[in-house]
LOGUKOL-563682 format. One line per 5 residues: number of its first residue (from 1); their letters; for each residue x, y, z of C-alpha. Coordinates in Angstrom, 2 decimals, decimal comma. Layout:
BEGIN
NUM = a = X:Y:Z; ... $
end
This chain:
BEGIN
1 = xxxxx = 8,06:-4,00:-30,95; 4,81:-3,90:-29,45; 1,92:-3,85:-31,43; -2,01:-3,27:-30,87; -4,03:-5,87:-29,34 $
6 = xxxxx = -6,65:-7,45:-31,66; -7,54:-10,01:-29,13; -10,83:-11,81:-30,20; -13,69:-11,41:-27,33; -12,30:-8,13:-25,73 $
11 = xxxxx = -15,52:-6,88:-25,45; -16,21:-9,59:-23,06; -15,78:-8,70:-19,28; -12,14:-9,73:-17,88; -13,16:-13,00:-16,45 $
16 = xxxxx = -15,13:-14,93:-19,04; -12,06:-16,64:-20,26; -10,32:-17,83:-17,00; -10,59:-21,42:-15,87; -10,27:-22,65:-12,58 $
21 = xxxxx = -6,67:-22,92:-12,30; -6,70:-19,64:-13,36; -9,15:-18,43:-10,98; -6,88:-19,60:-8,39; -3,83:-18,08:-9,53 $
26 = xxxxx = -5,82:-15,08:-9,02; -7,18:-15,81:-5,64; -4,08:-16,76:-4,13; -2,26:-14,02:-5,62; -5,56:-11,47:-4,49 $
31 = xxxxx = -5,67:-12,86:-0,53; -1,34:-12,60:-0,51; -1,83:-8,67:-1,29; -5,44:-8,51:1,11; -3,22:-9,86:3,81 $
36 = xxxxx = -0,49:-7,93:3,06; -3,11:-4,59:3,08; -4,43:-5,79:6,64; -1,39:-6,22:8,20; -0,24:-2,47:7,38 $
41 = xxxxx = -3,60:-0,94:8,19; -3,16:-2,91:11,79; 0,12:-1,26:12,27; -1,61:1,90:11,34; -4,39:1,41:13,69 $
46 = xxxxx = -2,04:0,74:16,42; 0,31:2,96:15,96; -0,40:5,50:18,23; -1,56:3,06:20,91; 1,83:1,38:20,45 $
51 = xxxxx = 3,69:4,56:21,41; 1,90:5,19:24,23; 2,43:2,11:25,44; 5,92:1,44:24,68; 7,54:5,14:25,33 $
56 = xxxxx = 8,21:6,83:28,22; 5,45:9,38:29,62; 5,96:12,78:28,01; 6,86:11,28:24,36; 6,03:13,09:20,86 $
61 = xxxxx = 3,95:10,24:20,04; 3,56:11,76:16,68; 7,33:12,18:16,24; 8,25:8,29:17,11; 5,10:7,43:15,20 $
66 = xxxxx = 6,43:8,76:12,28; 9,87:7,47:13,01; 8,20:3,44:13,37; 6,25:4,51:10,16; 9,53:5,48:8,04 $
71 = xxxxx = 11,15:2,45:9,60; 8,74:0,21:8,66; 8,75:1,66:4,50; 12,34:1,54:4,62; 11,87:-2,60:5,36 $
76 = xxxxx = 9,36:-2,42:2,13; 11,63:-0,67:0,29; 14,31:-2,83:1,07; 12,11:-6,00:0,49; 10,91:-5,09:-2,71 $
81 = xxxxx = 14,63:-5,13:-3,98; 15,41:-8,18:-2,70; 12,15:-10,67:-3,42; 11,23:-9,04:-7,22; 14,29:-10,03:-8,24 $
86 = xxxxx = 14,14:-13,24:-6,49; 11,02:-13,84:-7,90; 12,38:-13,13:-11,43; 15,43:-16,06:-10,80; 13,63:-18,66:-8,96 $
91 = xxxxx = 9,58:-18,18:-9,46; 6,91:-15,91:-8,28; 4,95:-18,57:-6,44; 7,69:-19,83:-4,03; 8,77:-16,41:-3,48 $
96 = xxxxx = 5,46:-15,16:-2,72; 4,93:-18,22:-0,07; 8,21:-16,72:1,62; 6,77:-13,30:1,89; 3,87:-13,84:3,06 $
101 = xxxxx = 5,24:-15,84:6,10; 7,56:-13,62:6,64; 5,13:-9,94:7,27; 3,00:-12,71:8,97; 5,49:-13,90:12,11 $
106 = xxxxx = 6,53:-10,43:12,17; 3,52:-8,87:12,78; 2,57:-11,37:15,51; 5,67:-10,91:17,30; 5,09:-6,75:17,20 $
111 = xxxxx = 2,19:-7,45:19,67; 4,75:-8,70:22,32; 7,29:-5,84:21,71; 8,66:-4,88:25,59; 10,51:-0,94:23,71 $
116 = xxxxx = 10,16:0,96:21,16; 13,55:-0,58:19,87; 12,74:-4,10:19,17; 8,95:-2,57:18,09; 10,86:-0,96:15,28 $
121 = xxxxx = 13,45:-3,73:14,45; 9,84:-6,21:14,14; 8,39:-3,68:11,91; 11,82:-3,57:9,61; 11,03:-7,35:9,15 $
126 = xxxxx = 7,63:-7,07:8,67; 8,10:-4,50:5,75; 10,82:-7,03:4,28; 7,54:-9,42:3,60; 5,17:-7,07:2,63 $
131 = xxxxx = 7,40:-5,25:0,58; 7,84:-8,21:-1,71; 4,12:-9,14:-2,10; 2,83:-6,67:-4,61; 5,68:-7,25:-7,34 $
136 = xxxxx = 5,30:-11,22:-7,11; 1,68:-11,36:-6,84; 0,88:-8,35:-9,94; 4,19:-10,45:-11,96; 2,30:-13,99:-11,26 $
141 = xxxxx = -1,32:-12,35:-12,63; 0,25:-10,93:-15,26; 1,85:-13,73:-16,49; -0,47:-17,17:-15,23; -4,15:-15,04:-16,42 $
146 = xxxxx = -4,61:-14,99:-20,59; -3,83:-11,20:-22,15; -6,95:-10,25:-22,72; -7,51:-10,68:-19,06; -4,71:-9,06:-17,58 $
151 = xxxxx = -6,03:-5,24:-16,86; -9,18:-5,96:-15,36; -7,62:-8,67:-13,09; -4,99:-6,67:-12,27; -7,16:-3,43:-11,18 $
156 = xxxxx = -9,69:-6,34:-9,55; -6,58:-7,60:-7,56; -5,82:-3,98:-6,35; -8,76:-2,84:-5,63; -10,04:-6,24:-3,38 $
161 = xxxxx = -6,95:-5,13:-1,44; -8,87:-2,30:0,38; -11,25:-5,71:1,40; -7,87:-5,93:4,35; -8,03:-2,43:5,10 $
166 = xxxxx = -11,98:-2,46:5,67; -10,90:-5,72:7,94; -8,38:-4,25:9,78; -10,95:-1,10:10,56; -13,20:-3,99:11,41 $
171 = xxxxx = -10,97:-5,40:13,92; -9,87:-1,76:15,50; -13,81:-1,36:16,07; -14,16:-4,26:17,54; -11,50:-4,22:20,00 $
176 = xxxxx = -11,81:-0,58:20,83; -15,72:-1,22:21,74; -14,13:-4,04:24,51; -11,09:-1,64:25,53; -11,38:-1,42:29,59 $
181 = xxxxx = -13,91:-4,37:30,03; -12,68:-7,45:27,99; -9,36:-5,88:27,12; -7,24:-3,45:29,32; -7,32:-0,26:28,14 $
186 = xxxxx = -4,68:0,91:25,97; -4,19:-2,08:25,24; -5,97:-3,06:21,73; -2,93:-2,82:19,59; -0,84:-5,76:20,63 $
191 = xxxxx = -4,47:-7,77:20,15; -4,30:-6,11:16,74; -0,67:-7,36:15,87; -1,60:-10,98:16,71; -4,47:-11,26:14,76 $
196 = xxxxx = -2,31:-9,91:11,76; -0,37:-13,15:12,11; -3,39:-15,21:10,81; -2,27:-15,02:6,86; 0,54:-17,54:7,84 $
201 = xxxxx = -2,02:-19,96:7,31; -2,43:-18,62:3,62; 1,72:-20,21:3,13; -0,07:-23,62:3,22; -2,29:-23,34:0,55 $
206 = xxxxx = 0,43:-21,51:-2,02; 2,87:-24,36:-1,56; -0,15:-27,02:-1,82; -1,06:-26,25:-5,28; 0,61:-22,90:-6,56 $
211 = xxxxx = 2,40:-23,83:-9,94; 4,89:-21,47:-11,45; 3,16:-19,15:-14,93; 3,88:-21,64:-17,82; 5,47:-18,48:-19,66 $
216 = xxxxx = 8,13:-18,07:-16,70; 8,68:-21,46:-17,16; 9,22:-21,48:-20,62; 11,51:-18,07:-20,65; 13,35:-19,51:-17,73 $
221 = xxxxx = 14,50:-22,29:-19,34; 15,26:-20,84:-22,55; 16,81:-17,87:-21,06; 19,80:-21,09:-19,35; 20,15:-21,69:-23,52 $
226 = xxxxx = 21,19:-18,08:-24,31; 22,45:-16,68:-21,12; 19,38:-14,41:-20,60; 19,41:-12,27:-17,38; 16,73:-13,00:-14,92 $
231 = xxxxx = 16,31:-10,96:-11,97; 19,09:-8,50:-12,92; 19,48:-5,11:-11,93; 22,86:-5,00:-14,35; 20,29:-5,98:-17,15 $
236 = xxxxx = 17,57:-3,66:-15,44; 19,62:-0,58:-15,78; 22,55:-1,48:-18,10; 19,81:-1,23:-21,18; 18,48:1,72:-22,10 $
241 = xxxxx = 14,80:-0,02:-23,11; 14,22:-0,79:-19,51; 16,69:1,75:-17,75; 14,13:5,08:-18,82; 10,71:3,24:-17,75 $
246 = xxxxx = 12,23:1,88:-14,33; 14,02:4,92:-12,96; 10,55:7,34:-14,45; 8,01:4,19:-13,01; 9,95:5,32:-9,86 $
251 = xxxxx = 8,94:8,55:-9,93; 5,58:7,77:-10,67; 5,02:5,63:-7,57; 7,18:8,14:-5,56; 4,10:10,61:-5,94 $
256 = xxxxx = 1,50:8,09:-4,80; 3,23:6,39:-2,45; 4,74:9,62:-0,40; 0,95:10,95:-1,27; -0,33:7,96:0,58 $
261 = xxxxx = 2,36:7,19:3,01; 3,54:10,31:4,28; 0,10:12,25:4,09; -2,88:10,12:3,78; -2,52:7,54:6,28 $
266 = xxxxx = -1,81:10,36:9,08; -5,33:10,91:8,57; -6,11:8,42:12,08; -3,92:11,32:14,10; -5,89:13,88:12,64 $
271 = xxxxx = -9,23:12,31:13,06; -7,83:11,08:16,68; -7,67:14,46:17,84; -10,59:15,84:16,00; -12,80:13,17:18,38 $
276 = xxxxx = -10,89:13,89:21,30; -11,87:17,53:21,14; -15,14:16,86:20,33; -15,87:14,31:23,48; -13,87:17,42:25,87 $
281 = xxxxx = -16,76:19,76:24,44; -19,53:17,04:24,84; -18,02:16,47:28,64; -17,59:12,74:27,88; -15,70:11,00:30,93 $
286 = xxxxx = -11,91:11,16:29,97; -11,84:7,17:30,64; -14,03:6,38:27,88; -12,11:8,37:25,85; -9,61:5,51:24,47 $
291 = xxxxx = -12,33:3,55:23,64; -14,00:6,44:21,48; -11,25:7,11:19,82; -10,33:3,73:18,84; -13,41:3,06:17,41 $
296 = xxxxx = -13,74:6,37:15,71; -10,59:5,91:14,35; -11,33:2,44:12,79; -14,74:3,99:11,61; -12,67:6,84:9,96 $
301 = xxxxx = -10,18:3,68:8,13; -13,55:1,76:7,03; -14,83:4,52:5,38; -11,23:5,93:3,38; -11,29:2,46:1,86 $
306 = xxxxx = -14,56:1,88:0,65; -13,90:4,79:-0,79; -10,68:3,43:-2,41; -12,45:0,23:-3,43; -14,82:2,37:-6,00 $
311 = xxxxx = -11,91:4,37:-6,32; -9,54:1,59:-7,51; -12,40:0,15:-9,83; -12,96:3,33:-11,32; -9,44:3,72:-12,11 $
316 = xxxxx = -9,15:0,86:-13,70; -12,35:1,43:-16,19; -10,70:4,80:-16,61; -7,63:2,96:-17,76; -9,57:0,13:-19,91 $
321 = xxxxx = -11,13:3,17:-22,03; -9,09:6,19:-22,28; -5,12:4,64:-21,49; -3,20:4,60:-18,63; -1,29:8,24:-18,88 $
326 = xxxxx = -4,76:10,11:-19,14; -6,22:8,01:-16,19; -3,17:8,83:-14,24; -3,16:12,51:-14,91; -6,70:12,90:-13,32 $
331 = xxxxx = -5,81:10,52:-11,03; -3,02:12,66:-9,28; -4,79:16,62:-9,64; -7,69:14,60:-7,73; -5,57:13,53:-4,77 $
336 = xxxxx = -3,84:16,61:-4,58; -7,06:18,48:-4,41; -8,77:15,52:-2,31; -5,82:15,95:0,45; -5,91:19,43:1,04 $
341 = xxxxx = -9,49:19,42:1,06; -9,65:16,70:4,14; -6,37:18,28:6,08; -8,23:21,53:5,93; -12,05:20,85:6,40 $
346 = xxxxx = -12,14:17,73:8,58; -13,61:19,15:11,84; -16,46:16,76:12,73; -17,61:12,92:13,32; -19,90:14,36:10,61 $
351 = xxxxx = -17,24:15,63:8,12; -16,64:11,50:8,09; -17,52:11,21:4,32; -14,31:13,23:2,94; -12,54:10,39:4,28 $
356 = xxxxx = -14,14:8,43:1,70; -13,55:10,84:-0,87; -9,46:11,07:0,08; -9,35:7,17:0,32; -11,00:7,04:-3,57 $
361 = xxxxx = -8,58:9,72:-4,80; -5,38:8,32:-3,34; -5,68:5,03:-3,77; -7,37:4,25:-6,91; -3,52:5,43:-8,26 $
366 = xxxxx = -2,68:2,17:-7,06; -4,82:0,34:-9,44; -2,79:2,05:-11,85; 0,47:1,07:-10,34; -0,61:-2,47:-10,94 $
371 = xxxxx = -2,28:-2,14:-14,17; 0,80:-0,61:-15,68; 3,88:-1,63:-13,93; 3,77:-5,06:-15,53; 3,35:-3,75:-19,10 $
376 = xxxxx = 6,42:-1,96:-18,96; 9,23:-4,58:-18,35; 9,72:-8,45:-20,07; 9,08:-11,39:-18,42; 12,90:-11,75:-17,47 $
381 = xxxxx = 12,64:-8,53:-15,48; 8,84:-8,03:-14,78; 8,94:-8,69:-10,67; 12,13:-7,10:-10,38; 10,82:-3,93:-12,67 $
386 = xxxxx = 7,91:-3,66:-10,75; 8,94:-3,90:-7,59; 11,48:-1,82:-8,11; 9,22:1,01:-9,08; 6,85:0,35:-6,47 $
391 = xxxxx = 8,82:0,09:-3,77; 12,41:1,98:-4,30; 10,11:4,76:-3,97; 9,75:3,62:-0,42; 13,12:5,10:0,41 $
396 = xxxxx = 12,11:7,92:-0,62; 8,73:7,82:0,84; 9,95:7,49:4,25; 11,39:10,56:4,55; 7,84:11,57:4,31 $
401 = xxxxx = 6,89:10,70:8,21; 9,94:12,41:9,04; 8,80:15,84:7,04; 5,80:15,83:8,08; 6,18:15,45:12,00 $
406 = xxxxx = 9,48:18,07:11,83; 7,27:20,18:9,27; 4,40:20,40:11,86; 7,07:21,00:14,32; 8,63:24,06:12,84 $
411 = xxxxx = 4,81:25,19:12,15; 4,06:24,41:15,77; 6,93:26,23:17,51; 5,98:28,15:20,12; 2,47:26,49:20,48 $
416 = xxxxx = 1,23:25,84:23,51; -2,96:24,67:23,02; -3,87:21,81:21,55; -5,36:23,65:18,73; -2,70:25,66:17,73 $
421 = xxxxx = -0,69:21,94:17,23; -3,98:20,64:15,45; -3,97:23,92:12,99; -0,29:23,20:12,53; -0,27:19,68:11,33 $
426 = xxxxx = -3,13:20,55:9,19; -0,83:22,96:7,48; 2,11:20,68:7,16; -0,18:17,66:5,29; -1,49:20,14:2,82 $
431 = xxxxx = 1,97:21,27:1,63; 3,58:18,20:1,54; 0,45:17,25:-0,64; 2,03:18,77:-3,86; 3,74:15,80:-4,22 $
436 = xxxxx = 1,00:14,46:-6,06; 2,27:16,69:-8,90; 5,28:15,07:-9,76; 3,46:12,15:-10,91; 1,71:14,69:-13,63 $
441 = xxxxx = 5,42:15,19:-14,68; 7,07:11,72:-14,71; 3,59:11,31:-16,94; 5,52:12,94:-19,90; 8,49:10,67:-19,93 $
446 = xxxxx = 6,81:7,35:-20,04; 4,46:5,22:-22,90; 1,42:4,87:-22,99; 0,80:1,22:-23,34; -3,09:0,74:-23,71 $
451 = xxxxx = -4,21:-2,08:-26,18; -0,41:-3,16:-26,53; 0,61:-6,43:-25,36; 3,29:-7,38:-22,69; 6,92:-6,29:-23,64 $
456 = xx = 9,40:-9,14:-25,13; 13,40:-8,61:-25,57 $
end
């Protein structure tokens, strides 16, 4: 049974205890998930650039966006099954050093995509490795950092993850202020892709000095002596202790991860359009146009995750003092509100700051994901729990592109301005953002686990 925490020092911040080993468990484990955050806000960056490039003229670039985007979760998804439970049979650390190479190469090899068809296939792939980062690298914090340490590393770790996405916006900036003179224009994207193959170079370093958590260790071994399960979904499901918080966890995720997924990061097409209207009415030259938008679009991406950073590190104080199930339930009426608010009022490069305020609401759930996953599953099935809450979901969640580009089709039929399309996939985000409310309800079904330590068998 678990039982309160009377851990001496916890009123000492997170970090006081760790030593250096342990401070690069957490580093590796950190830049693994940074990486992992870059590479998906690069494919989000060049998305749209991607389409135009690689479909024929006359496209729903929107449509096929959406489709690459579903594509791409479904590879998470899919990844997440596979390398948690890995992870669980034959170590987090080795299994994480496979990941990472593997969303690495893929990414790189998006940039030299000749079709939409192998664009996708390299995406699949890509979301294989990425969707097995966040399960190995939350599992290896969780179990390689001392107790007392675990929440605040764990929100730290989630929260330095919006450090990639401010990179990636970074990079978008950058190479949409040199579209048409250093770089061809249109072009940006595939530079984009290649320089998301740079965390390869991170593999080195894991296998270098990486150790497996001394707990695994231990419970691996003595889990050969009794016939333990590790890594099982038979175990994962066939007892009840573990079956109720994985298949609810699920549910929980589901919320923020459609929320996020399927909503959220559609926010560069709105704020793409937004620009483009804005330069027509300022008579810009429709050359310079790419470049604008690139960069505006990268500002926009910048801006929704500095807001997540505070957003992530308030969650996580929320968490520390008040439990993870109250946290949560504020957490998810904020996004809801947060989402409809940008979808309907975002009109303006000045209107820039609700980004900020979307990015905060949305993401700082995912603090919680990785402050509470962990704490609901025993060492034998921690990566494999966690991942598959975290990214099962993903299944689910990419449906999401798909009902929101048919949803704004339906709302759109019969359009024929640019506006009318604009007002329509406005309309479409801020219904599909009540599924922020389902997390409210899987809240009711699951423990709260504040102050208790990890779960044993």
């Amino acid at each position: 049974m678990n039982k309160p925490s009377t851990l001496p020092g916890a009123a000492l911040p997170w970090w006081r205890e760790l030593t250096p080993y342990h401070w690069f468990v957490f580093g590796m484990a950190t830049l693994a998930w940074l990486f992992d955050c870059l590479d998906q806000q690069l494919f989000l960056l060049g998305r749209n650039g991607a389409m135009k490039a690689l479909l024929p003229p006359g496209s729903d670039l929107k449509l096929y966006g959406g489709y690459a985007t579903a594509i791409f979760v479904a590879g998470w998804a899919t990844g997440g099954l596979i390398f948690g439970a890995v992870g669980d049979r034959i170590g987090r650390a080795r299994t994480l050093t496979v990941t990472v190479l593997l969303y690495s190469v893929c990414t790189g090899l998006s940039a030299f995509s000749t079709g939409w068809v192998d664009f996708a296939a390299y995406r699949f792939v890509t979301g294989l490795g990425v969707g097995g980062v966040f399960g190995l690298a939350v599992a290896l914090v969780a179990d390689g950092l001392p107790e007392r340490s675990r929440t605040g590393a764990l929100g730290t770790l989630q929260a330095l993850s919006a450090v990639g996405n401010v990179t990636a916006a970074s990079i978008a900036i950058f190479l949409g202020s040199l579209e048409g003179k250093s770089i061809p224009a249109g072009m940006a994207w595939k530079y984009m892709f290649i320089i998301g193959a740079l965390p390869a170079f991170l593999c080195v370093f894991l296998q270098m000095r990486l150790k497996e958590p001394e707990k695994w260790v231990a419970a691996r071994a003595a889990g050969k002596l009794t016939g333990a399960k590790f890594g099982s979904y038979v175990s994962l499901f066939g007892e009840a202790r573990w079956r109720k918080p994985a298949l609810v966890g699920m549910l929980l995720c589901v919320a923020g991860v459609v929320g996020l997924w399927g909503i959220g990061f559609f926010s560069p097409e709105l704020v793409g359009d937004v620009i483009e209207r804005s330069l027509k009415q300022a008579g810009v030259a429709p050359e310079k146009f790419a470049a604008e938008k690139t960069k505006w679009i990268g500002v926009n991406m910048m801006v929704q995750n500095i807001g997540a950073f505070f957003g992530m590190l308030a969650f996580t104080r929320a968490a520390q003092r008040w439990g993870r199930k109250p946290a949560f339930a504020v957490g998810f009426v904020c996004a809801f509100a947060a989402t409809i608010g940008y979808f309907q009022f975002f009109n303006s490069r000045s209107d820039i700051w609700m980004s900020a305020v979307m990015g905060a609401c949305q993401l700082g759930l995912f603090a919680g994901f990785a402050i509470y996953l962990p704490e609901l599953f025993p060492i034998r099935l921690r990566s494999t729990g966690t991942s598959f809450c975290y990214n099962v979901g993903r299944f689910i969640a990419a449906s999401g592109p798909f009902t929101l580009g048919h949803l704004q089709a339906a709302l759109a039929a019969g359009a024929t301005t640019s506006e009318a399309k604009l007002a329509a996939f406005r309309t479409a985000a801020s219904y599909m953002s009540g599924i922020f409310l389902l997390g409210v309800v899987a809240l009711f079904f699951l423990p709260e686990t504040k102050g208790k330590p990890l779960p044993e068998d």
